[in-house]
Each structure stands twice: as C-alpha cells, then as structure tokens.
C-alpha positions in Angstrom: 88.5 -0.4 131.8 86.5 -0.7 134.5 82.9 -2.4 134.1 80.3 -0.6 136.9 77.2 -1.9 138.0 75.1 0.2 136.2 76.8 -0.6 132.8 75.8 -4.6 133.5 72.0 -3.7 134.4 71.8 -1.9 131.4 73.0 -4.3 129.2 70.9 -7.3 131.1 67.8 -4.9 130.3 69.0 -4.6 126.9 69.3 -8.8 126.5 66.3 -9.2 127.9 64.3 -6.7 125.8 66.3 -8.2 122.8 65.6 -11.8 124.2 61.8 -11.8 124.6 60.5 -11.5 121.1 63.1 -13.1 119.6 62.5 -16.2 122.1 58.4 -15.6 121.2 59.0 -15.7 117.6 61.5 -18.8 117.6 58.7 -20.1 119.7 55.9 -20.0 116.6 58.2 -20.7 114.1 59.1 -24.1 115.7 57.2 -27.5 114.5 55.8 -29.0 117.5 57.3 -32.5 116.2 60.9 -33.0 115.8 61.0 -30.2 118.8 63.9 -31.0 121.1 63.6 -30.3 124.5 64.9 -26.7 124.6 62.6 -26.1 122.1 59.4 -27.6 124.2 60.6 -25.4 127.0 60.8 -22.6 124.9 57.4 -23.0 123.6 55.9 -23.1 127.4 57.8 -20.0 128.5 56.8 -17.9 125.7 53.2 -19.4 125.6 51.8 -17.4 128.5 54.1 -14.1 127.2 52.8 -14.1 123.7 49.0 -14.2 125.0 49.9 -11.4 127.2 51.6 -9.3 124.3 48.4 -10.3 122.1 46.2 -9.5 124.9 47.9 -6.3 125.6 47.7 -5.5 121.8 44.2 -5.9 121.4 43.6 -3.5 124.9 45.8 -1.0 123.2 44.2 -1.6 119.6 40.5 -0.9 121.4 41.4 2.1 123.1 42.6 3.8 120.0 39.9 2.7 117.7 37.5 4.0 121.0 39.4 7.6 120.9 39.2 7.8 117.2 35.1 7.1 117.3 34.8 9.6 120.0 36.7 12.2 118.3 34.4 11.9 114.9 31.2 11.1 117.1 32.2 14.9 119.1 33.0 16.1 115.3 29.4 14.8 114.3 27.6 16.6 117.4 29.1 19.9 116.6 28.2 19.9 113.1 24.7 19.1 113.7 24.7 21.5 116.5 25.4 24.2 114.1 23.1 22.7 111.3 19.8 22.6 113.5 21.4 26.3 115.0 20.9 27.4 111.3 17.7 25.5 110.7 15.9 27.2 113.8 17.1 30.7 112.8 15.7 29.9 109.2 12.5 28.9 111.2 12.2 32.1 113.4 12.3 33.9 109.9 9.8 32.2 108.3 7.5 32.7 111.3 8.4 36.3 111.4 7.5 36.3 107.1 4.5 34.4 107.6 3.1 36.7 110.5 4.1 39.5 108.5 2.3 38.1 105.4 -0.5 37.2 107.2 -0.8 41.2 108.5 -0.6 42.6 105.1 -3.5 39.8 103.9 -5.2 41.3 106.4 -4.7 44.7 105.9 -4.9 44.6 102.1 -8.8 42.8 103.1 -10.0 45.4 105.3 -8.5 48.4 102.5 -11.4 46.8 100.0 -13.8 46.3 102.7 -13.5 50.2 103.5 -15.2 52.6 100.6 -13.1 55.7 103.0 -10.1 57.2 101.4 -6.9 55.4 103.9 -3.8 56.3 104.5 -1.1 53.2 105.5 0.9 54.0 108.1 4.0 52.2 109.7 4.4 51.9 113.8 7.4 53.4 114.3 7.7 53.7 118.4 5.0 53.2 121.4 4.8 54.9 124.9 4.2 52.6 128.0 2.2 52.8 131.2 4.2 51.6 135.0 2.4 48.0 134.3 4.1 47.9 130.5 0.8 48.7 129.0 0.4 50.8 126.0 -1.1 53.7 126.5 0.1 56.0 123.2 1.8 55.2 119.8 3.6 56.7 116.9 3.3 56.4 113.0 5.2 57.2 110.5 3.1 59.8 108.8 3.9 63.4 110.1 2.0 66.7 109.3 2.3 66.4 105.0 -0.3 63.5 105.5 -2.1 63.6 108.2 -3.6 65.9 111.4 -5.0 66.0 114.7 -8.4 64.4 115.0 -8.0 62.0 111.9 -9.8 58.6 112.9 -6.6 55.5 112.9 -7.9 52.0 112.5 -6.0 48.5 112.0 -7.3 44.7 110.5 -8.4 44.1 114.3 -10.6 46.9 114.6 -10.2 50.6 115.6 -7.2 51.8 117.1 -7.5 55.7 118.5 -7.0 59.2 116.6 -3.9 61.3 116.1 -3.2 63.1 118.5 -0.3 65.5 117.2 1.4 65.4 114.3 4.5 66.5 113.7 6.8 66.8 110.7 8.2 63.3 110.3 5.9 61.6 112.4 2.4 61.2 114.6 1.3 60.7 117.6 -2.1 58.9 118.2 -3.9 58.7 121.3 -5.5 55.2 121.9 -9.4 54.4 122.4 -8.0 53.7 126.0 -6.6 56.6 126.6 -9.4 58.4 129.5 -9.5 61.7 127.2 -10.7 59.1 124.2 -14.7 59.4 123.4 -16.0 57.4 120.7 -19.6 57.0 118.9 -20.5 53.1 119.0 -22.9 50.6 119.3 -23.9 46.9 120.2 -23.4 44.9 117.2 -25.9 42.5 118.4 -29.4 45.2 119.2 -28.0 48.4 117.7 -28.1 50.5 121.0 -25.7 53.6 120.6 -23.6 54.5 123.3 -20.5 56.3 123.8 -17.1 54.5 124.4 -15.0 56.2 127.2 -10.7 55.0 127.3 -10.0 54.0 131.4 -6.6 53.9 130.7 -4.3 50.4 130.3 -6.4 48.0 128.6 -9.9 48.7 128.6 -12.9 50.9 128.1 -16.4 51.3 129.8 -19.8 52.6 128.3 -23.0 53.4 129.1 -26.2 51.7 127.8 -29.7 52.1 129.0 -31.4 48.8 131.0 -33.8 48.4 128.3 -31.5 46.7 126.4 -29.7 43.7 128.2 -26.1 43.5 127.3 -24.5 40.0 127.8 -20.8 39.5 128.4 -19.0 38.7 124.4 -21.4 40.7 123.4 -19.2 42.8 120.3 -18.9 46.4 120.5 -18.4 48.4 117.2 -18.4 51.6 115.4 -21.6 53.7 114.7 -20.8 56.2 112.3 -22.6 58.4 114.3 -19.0 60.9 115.2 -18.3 60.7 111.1 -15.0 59.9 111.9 -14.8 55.9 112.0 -16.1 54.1 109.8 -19.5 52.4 110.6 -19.4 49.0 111.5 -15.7 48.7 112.5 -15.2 46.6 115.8 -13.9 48.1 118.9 -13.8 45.2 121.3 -15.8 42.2 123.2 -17.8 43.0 126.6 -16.3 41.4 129.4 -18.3 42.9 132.3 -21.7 44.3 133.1 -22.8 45.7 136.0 -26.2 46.6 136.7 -27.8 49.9 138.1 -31.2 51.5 138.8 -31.7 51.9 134.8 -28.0 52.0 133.5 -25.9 49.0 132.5 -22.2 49.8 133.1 -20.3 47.6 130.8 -16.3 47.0 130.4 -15.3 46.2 126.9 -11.5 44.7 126.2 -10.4 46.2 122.8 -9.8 44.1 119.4 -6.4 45.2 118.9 -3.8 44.2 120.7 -1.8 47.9 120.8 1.5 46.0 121.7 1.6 44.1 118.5 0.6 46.5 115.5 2.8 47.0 112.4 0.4 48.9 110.4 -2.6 51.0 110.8 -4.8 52.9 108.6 -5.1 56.2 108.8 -8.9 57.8 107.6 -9.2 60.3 105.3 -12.4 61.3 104.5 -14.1 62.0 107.3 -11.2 64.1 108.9 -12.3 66.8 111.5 -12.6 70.6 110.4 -9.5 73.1 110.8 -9.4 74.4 115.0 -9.1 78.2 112.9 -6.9 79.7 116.1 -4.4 76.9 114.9 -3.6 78.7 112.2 -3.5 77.8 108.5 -3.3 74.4 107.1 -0.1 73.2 106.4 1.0 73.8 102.8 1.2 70.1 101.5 -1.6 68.5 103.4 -3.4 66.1 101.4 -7.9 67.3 100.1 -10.4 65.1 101.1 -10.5 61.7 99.2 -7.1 62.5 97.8 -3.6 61.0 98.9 -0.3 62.7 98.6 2.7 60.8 96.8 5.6 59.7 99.5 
C-alpha cells in the first residue's frame, strides 16, 4: 500500500499535536536535579511554549469572563430601563391625581364660599379659534338641567353663560366671546363697568377718568346683571389707555379656558323664559332646586 504525501503530513501534525503537551507536561514533572541532559533540553524547549499556552489561557480566560460581564451588565440596563419606564408612568399618574385632587379642593371651596344654588358640570369638548385659542366650550349638562342664559363659573373665576343647550349636553359662550356683556367692577375702588369679550384671550371695559385704573388691578363680578354672583373674579388689568375722560382698559381672564375640568353652573339667578321659545322643558329643574342625575 502505497504511503502519499498527504498521509505523512497528517500524521507529522498529528505527532506534533500529540508531542507538545506531552513534552510540556514531562517538562514540569521532571526534578531539576538528577535531570539528564535530554531532560534539561526538554525543560528549555517547553519553557517558552508553556508561558505561551499559559499566556494564551489567561487572554482567552479574560475575554470570556469580559463577554459574560457585558452580557449581565446589558441584562442590568434593560431591566432598569423598564423599571424607571414604569416608575415615570406611575409619576405622570400621580401628577395627573394630584392636579385632579387639587381641582376638586378647589372646587368643593368655592361650592361653600357660594350661598347660589350650583350645578357641577363636566367639560366634555371645546371649540378653537385659527390661533388654537378657545373661543366656546361644552358641558355635560343638556336641557333637563340647565338653559340658555344660566351664569357658568369655575375655582378661577367666571367662565361665560350657556349658550344652547341641547339634550345631552351644553354649549357655553365664553366672557371672551365679542357677543359676551357682563356687569363688573374694580375690586380695588368699586367703579362698575361693563365687561365686553374681544375674542381669543381677552376682554376690554370702559371706566370713567375719575377713577385711575392701574395695570393688576383685579376685575370682578358686581352682581349688578343678577346672574353672577357678586364678587367672583373675572381677570387682572393688563393695559390702560387713556382718553379725553374714558380709561380703556384690557383685562386677561382668571381662567385658563384650555385647562378646565369642571365648572359650576348657577342656578338661582337664571334668566326669565324668551315666551316665543316655547314652554319650558318638562324636567327642568325650580329655582334653588337640583334635579337627581
């Protein structure tokens, strides 16, 4: 049988890969006196190949224990990337409780504050000016409760009337709104005036020279209409302009019309029946008197 080439490399490879470690470990098991010559030679060949294997080891040793660190560091990072996910959701909720709380404190304090019979009312929907202004909302509270003309106020101050009302919900039209006139005063010299809507975010009034207005002056109800409430704030002056004997002055309402929940609807002092609307509706709540839901 013929013996090829090949067959010889492979079996020198095979000697050699035998060879090595056996040659390495004779090396360390030999004493180094009494150790013939062989031996000694032995010993120096396999010196410099056994602190390469060692060395070689330990490279391969530090790169696993290096890939098994990353792998539970990576492990690590994920789980407390989904633990502080969790904790910031769980924050967002609180805050949204806590506003909400704080609404309802708020609320709840101006119902005792007011001697008027109220009516709560949800914000259900809004409408919104080109400039994302808003210039109308909605309440949950349709014809049973409420009608047109009834005076709507919130904890910040006084919000509009209703405009229509419909059978599962209301509209109101804002103090802001240009058709909006209300009865109101200076807080600070008690000079009446009436409170005109200019549409967007502000109003304007009227008051007489005789009676400086300064800019924060407040701006609040005067009973005068019998609709709001007396002494229910409306806004802060931000502007006053000056003419021959009339101070024009631009108040920036209280409520922020973007950010109600709830809103009070008033009871007692509601406007009269238009007569060419017809009768009232069947299950519209008396004077002083509130209907159960």
């Amino acid at each position: 049988m013929a013996i090829t080439l090949s067959t010889v490399r492979s079996a020198a490879l095979l000697v050699v890969l035998l060879g090595v470690p056996l040659t390495l470990l004779y090396g360390t098991t030999v004493q180094e006196r009494g150790a013939g010559p062989l031996d000694r030679a032995v010993r120096r060949v396999g010196a410099p190949l056994e602190s390469g294997v060692g060395y070689a080891a330990g490279v391969v040793g530090s790169i696993f224990e290096r890939w098994i660190f990353q792998a539970q560091t990576l492990e690590d990072k994920e789980r407390l990337e989904s633990e502080n996910r969790d904790l910031r959701r769980e924050l967002r909720q609180l805050a949204r409780l806590e506003e909400e709380n704080r609404q309802l404190r708020r609320s709840l304090q101006m119902r005792e504050q007011v001697p008027e019979d109220l009516l709560s009312a949800e914000v259900t929907g809004g409408e919104q000016s080109a400039f994302f202004r808003v210039i109308k909302v909605s309440i949950d509270r349709g014809a049973r409760y409420v009608r047109p003309g009834m005076a709507v106020i919130a904890a910040d101050g006084v919000v509009g009337r209703v405009d229509r009302a419909y059978d599962e919900h209301s509209d109101v039209k804002l103090i802001t709104d240009p058709a909006s006139r209300v009865a109101v005063e200076i807080a600070r010299t008690h000079e009446p005036a009436i409170l005109e809507g200019m549409g967007e975010d502000l109003c304007r009034l009227r008051v007489p020279s005789a009676q400086p207005v300064v800019e924060g002056d407040m701006v609040q109800t005067s009973g005068a209409d019998e609709l709001f409430p007396k002494g229910h704030e409306i806004g802060r002056v931000v502007a006053v302009e000056q003419r021959a004997d009339v101070q024009i002055v631009d108040v920036m309402p209280s409520v922020r019309f973007d950010r109600i929940d709830m809103v009070w609807v008033v009871l007692a002092n509601a406007p009269g029946e238009d007569p060419s609307a017809g009768s009232r509706p069947p299950h519209a709540p008396a004077q002083g008197f509130l209907p159960v839901p």
